[in-house]
C-alpha positions in Angstrom: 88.4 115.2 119.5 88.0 112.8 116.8 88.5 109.3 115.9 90.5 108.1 112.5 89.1 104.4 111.6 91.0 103.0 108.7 88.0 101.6 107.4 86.4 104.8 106.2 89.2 104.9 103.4 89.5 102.4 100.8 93.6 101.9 102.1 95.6 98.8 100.3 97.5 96.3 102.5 101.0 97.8 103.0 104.3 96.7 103.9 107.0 99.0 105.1 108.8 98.7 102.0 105.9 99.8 99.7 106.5 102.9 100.7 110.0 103.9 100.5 111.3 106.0 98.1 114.8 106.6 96.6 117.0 109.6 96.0 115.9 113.2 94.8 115.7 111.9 91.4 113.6 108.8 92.3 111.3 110.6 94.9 110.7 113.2 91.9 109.5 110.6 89.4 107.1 109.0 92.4 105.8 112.6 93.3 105.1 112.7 89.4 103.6 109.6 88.7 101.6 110.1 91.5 100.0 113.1 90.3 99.6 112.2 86.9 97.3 109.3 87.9 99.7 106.7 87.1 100.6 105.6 90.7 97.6 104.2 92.6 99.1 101.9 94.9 100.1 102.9 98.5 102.2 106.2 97.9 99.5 107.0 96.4 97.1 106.6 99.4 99.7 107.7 101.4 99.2 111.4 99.9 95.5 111.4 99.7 95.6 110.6 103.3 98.3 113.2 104.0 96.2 115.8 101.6 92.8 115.4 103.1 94.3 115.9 106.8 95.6 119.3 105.2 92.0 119.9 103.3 90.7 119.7 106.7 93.1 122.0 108.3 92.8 124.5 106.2 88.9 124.3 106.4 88.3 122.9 102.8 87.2 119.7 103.7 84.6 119.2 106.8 86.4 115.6 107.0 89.1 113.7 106.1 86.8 111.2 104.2 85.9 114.1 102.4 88.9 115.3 102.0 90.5 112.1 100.5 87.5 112.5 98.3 88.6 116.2 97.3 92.1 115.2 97.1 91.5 111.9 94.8 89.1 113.8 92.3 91.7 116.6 92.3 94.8 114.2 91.0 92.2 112.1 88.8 91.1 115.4 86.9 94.5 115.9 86.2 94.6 119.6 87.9 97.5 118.5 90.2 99.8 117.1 87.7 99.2 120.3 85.6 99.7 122.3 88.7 103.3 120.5 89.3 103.8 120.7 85.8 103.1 124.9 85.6 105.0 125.5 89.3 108.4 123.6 87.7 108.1 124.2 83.7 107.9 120.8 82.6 105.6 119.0 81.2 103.3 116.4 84.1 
């Protein structure tokens, strides 16, 4: 069994509403913006938080610090927006 402390991750204060979305068209342009590097706020860390629990799952992280860190550098090297960008034909 193990323990998630908030304070291993560098979170932002949050409100509810900081993290809804919109409709299809909205939640698109989040998902986007996100993995172009353009959204940091609280989406954001609600992904890498999300990403490194799946990092760790599927055994490519020993952690989920270390997979927050994997998931971070992954959408600040830009290979995730390129990835969305290849998978739907449109440019990140």
């Amino acid at each position: 069994m193990s323990t998630l402390n908030p304070d291993q991750f560098p979170l932002q204060s949050v409100q509810l509403n900081d993290l809804l979305g919109g409709d299809g068209q909205a939640n698109a342009e989040i998902v986007r913006r996100i993995l172009r590097g353009v959204e940091r706020g609280p989406k954001r860390d609600a992904v890498l938080l999300n990403a490194a629990a799946a990092l760790l799952v599927a055994g490519r992280a020993r952690s989920l610090v270390q997979g927050w860190d994997l998931a971070a550098e992954i959408i600040d090297s830009g290979a995730a927006g390129a990835k969305l960008a290849a998978l739907t034909g449109r440019s990140s």
